[in-house]
C-alpha positions, 0 to 999 in steps of 0.5 A: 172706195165706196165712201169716198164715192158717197162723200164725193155725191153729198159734195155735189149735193150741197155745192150744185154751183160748184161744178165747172167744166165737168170738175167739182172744185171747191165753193170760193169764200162769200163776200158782201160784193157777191151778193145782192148786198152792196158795201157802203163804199158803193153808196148805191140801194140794196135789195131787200133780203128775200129770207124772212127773219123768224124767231124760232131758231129749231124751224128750218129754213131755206132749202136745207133740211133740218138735221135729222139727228136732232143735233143740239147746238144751244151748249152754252157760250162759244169757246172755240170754233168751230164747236167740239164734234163739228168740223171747219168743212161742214155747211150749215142750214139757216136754223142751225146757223142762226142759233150758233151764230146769230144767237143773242147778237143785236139786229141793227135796222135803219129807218127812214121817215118822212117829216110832216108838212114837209117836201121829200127832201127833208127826212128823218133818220132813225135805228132800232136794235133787237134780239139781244135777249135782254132788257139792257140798251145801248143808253143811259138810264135816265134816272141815273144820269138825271135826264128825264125831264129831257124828253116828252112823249106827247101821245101819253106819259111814260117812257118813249118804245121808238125814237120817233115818239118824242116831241124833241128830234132828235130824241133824248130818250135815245140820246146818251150811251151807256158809257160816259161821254158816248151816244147812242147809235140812234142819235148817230143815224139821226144826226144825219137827218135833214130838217126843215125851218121853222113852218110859218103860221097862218094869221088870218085865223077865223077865230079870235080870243077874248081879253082876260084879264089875269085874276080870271086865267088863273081861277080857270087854270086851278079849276083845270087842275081837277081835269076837263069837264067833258062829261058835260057838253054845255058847260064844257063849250060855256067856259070855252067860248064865254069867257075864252074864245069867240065862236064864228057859229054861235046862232047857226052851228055852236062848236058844241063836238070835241074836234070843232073846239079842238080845230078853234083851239089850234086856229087861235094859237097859230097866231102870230103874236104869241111865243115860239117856243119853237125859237131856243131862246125862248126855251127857258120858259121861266124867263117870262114869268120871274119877273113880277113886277109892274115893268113885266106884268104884259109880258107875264098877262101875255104867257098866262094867257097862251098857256090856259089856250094851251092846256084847254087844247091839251086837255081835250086832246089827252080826253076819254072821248077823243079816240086814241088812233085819232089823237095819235094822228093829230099829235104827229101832224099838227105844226110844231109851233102848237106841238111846243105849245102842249109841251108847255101845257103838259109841264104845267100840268104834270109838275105845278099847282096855282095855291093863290091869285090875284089881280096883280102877279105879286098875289099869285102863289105857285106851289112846285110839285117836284121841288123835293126831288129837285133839291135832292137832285141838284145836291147829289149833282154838286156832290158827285161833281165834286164841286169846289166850294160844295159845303156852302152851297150846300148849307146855302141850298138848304137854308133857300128850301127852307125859306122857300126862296130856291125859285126866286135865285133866277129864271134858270133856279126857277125853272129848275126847281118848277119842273117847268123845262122844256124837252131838249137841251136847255135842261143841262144849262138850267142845273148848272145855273141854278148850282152856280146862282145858288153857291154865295161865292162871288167868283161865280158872277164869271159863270153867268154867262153860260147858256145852251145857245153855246152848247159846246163850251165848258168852264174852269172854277177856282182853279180846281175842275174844269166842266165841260158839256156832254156835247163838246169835244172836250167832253167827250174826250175826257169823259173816261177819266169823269164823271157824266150827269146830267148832259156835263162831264166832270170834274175834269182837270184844270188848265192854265190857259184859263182864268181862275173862273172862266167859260171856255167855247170851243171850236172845232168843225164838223168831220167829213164822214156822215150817215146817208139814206143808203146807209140806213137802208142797207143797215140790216144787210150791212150788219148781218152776223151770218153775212149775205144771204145764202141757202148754206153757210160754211163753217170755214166763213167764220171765226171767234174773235177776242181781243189780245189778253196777253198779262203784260200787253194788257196791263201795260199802263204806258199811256198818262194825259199830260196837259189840257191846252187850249189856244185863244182863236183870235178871229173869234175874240169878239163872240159871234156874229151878230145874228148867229150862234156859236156853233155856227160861228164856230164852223164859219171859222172852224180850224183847219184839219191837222196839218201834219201827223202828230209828231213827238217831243222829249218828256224830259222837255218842260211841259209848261207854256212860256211865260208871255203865253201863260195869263198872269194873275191880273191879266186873268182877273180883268179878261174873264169874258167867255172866248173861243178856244181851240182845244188839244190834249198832251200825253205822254206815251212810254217816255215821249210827249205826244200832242194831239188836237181835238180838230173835228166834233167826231162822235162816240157810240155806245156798243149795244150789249149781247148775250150769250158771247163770244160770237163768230165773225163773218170772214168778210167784217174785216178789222186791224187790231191795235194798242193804244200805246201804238196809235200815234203810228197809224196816221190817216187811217183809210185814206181819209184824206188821201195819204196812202190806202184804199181810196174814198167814196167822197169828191176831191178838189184839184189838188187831190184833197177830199172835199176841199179838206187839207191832208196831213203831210205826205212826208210824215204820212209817208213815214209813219206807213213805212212806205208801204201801201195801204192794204199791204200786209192786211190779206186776212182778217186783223193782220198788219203791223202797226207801223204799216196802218193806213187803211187801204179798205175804206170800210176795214174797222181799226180796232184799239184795244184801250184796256188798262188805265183810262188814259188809254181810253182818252188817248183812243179818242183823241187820236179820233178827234184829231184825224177826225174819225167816229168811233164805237165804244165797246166793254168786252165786258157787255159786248164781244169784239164780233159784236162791236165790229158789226155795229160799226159796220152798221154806223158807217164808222171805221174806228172801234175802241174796246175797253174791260171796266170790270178788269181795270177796276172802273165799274163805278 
């Protein structure tokens, strides 16, 4: 009696809210709604978490007192929860709860940046991760995946720590995911930011350069080779001003001090009349310079000329003398027109050398530090690309390094093999160019117009592989079963809806579901393993998740890719408008969401198009122009043929690796567990477009269509659901039917667990290209289940797939 008596006082004691009209009854369950954490379906600010974050896990916190037993509970990986000798009805303080719950799990934050020059209305949006307890990312080394010169860190050489540090926004350091085909969570969150136009230059600049003539800049471009003269003011400002600029001061006040020449410098490349380089089609530098002849020698004079401005400018920016807060400032406020200018100048710098000059561009001589590198490159690109005609371009390639004639392939092989690339994404077409210039075989003169004003687009060579940008949907579809270097994925397979050799553009339109300020304002919250804040927390609240390992399900390989189609866009045939790009031509005609679920058909039934559909051999000899397509993969799925059309550019986010898992999930991060093979039955998942569940966050038109956006039929909607409600059967976390998916929370996570044969993985992102869904992508291998479904949590998205590269034997 007396210790149910001492039992019933620490009750009281740890639950003081809990007693009600005289009678202790038990403290409900927690939920993000009850607290001062607001759900993303609310789209309204957060508080701040009034609780400091500490490193170490041993201190207490809160007003909990520390375990006066000294209980350790670092025992090593989770295996069951609650842990051996801990029962579920025990409450935790914030040091303990930390180390068994928190401990190695990635802490997302999101950031919010204002854009220099530029009104509030235009932002930048950035996310960060920590407490992982390891070095490992969520993206792609850069020497693995040949995307170093992508990227540029203006303050300093070396890799960039945020993704606010690169020239390039959104960043590509932080751009692709570990796995292939997938994206990193920042680029998720920065896809979202708003940025302004190009800013306008003033032209009526005080200070005015001088006529050089070309045998002059190239004497001073190789003196800047040794460096900038810094330690001499006199002659510094003398070679300057004598034979560069003209000092409005000379007789009362010379701009002799570093931050005059500096400010002059600017003044004189805010100038009109010189190259954006800000503008994408003038990001293919080389393009000014390949051409030596007489016919282009303004042009070539003209780029020498803004280039030497430029590396002066660099040069005294990137001085001992400048103080480096000072640099840090000038570098992020100054226009992006001259920040374009020193990427340029820094390239230069880093990467050429000027051997001999004359008079006359014939007589200049360049020598390419990183031409070895590129070689090596680019032959290791063809080879695990496994390019169709490899052994001659191979021998081709070596006989042009040989002869040192690889820079005078084209402007894109130039560019390539200089190392003068600009940062963005202009990189992934200048490889493919030069391996297609490179390779002798005449079927390449198809290829030619491949260029990164089209980035989603792809193409079909020899009938063999088709190649499909990074960006694409196509790509990011098919990756699983490919290789991706280099901002390609590849060798993929052929279709015959294409020519023998045949670019493809493809068309697809934008999904409704989109990353808000709020979001990345509330992220942390959103995201938090041990859920809203509080002074305790129960262990009953939580729970060890896994995926389902049963042998048969998950080795089950009933899922395998059909067939690749793609359907012309007649609307589009002629190219784009003039004075628009592809992709905004794309999304001017963009198709239509699915107009109704995808609906099965006998794979006994020929897989083939009909004769009048299938180009002939000389129809596809004579109509090898690049076109429009819209793009759809078929599968076939335990006996039955399934279409699904690649409708939205959704995205793919790599899951950020943790240590030390299994972790517990919070009660309140809900998620339906499904096959891949069990899919095709979930139909308009969450009510996107309001068939069934839960409603959504976003405006409907008149006729109930969220954002002027078509649903899928109601009748086969209808069907799929069993004609049950959205949120029926879904009471606890990852309980429900197949049969009955829809949805019913808008912020419930669908969980695929896609093991097995890639195909599975494939299916798993077309079902989310076609409903138009986001999703993260994780290997249990890296990150645990709990993990993976706080990050979408974080990401705003609603679809996880899971994979196991190290079980299904793809950890190549």
């Amino acid at each position: 009696m007396e210790e149910l008596k001492k039992k019933g006082f620490w009750k009281l004691f740890r639950s003081k809210s809990s007693a009600k009209d005289g009678r202790l009854e038990d403290e409900p369950l927690r939920r993000v709604s009850d607290s001062d954490v607001l759900g993303r379906s609310s789209r309204r600010p957060s508080t701040r978490r009034r609780r400091p974050r500490r490193t170490d896990p041993n201190a207490a916190k809160g007003k909990g007192r520390e375990d006066p037993h000294g209980t350790p509970y670092d025992l090593g990986p989770l295996t069951e929860w609650p842990p051996s000798g801990m029962s579920s009805h025990e409450e935790l303080n914030l040091g303990p709860a930390m180390q068994l719950i928190s401990r190695g799990v990635p802490a997302f934050k999101g950031h919010k940046r204002p854009i220099p020059h530029a009104s509030d209305h235009y932002y930048a949006l950035f996310a960060t991760a920590a407490g992982n307890r390891g070095d490992e990312t969520d993206a792609a080394n850069p020497h693995d995946s040949m995307t170093q010169l992508m990227t540029l860190r203006l303050a300093e050489s070396g890799p960039a720590t945020y993704p606010w540090e690169t020239l390039e926004q959104p960043s590509y350091s932080f751009f692709f995911g570990k796995r292939p085909g997938t994206i990193t969570l920042n680029h998720w969150v920065s896809l979202a930011g708003i940025a302004p136009a190009t800013i306008k230059l003033r032209d009526d600049a005080g200070v005015a350069p001088r006529e050089v003539d070309l045998e002059t800049i190239f004497e001073r471009l190789r003196e800047l080779d040794r460096g900038l003269e810094d330690d001499d003011e006199e002659l510094m400002y003398r070679n300057l001003y004598k034979g560069l600029l003209k000092d409005p001061d000379k007789y009362l006040s010379p701009h002799k001090t570093l931050d005059k020449q500096i400010t002059d410098l600017i003044m004189v490349l805010s100038r009109s009349d010189w190259v954006d380089f800000t503008i994408p089609k003038n990001q293919v530098i080389t393009k000014f310079i390949f051409d030596t002849s007489p016919a282009n020698s303004q042009t070539y004079h003209k780029f020498f000329h803004q280039l030497l401005l430029s590396l002066e400018l660099e040069l005294r920016i990137q001085s001992r003398h400048h103080m480096t807060d000072a640099k840090e400032k000038l570098l992020t406020h100054i226009p992006p027109t001259i920040q374009w200018n020193l990427a340029v100048a820094r390239r230069w710098r880093d990467n050429i050398r000027v051997d001999a000059y004359g008079e006359t561009p014939e007589q200049v001589e360049l020598r390419y530090k990183l031409r070895r590198r590129q070689v090596k490159m680019l032959k290791r690109f063809a080879q695990m690309m496994k390019w169709p005609n490899l052994n001659e371009t191979i021998d081709s390639l070596k006989r042009r390094d040989i002869d040192c004639t690889l820079d005078l392939v084209s402007s894109h092989a130039m560019a390539f093999f200089s190392g003068l690339v600009l940062p963005g994404p202009t990189f992934p077409f200048l490889i493919m160019n030069s391996l297609i210039d490179i390779d002798p075989d005449r079927a390449t003169d198809d290829l030619t117009l491949l260029t990164h004003a089209h980035p989603n687009c792809g193409f079909q060579y020899r009938n063999s592989y088709t190649y499909w940008t990074a960006t694409s949907i196509v790509g990011k579809v098919l990756a699983p079963t490919c290789r991706s270097l280099a901002g390609w994925v590849g060798p993929a397979r052929p279709t015959a809806d294409l020519a023998r050799n045949q670019i493809a553009r493809i068309r697809s339109r934008r999904p409704p579901n989109r990353v808000t300020p709020e979001d990345m304002r509330s992220m942390s919250e959103r995201s938090d393993p041990l859920g809203p804040p509080a002074q305790i927390f129960p262990v009953k609240e939580y729970a060890l998740v896994a995926p389902d390992r049963d042998d048969d399900a998950y080795l089950a390989d009933l899922v395998r890719i059909e067939l690749l189609n793609l359907r012309p866009c007649p609307e589009l045939l002629g190219g784009p408008r003039p004075g628009t790009s592809s992709s905004s031509a794309a999304a001017a005609a963009a198709p239509p969401p699915p107009s109704s679920s995808p609906m099965p058909t006998a794979a006994t039934t020929t897989t083939t198009r009909p004769a009048s559909t299938t180009p002939s051999t000389a129809t596809a000899s004579t109509n090898t122009a690049p076109r429009y397509f819209d793009a759809s993969i078929q599968f076939a799925i335990d006996g039955v043929s399934w279409p699904l059309r690649l409708a939205f550019d959704v995205s793919f986010v790599s899951a950020w690796p943790c240590s030390d898992g299994p972790h517990p999930l919070f009660f309140d991060y809900v998620y339906t567990p499904v096959k891949a093979d069990e899919l095709v039955k979930v139909r308009d998942w969450n009510g996107l477009y309001g068939g069934g569940g839960g409603g959504s966050g976003h405006s409907r038109d008149g006729n109930g269509n969220q954002n002027g956006v078509s649903p899928p039929a109601a009748a086969a909607a209808a069907a799929a659901n069993g004609g049950g409600g959205g949120g029926a059967g879904l009471g606890r976390t990852g309980v429900s039917s197949p049969s009955t998916l829809s949805g019913g929370d808008e912020e419930r996570v669908l969980v695929v667990e896609a093991f097995g044969v890639p195909d599975n993985e494939v299916l798993a992102r077309a079902w989310c290209a076609h409903w138009g869904l986001s999703a993260v992508v994780a290997d249990v291998g890296r990150t645990c289940m709990a993990c993976a479904i706080r990050e979408a949590y974080a990401a705003a998205v609603t679809v996880v797939i899971l994979v196991d590269d190290e079980q299904d034997g793809r950890e190549d």
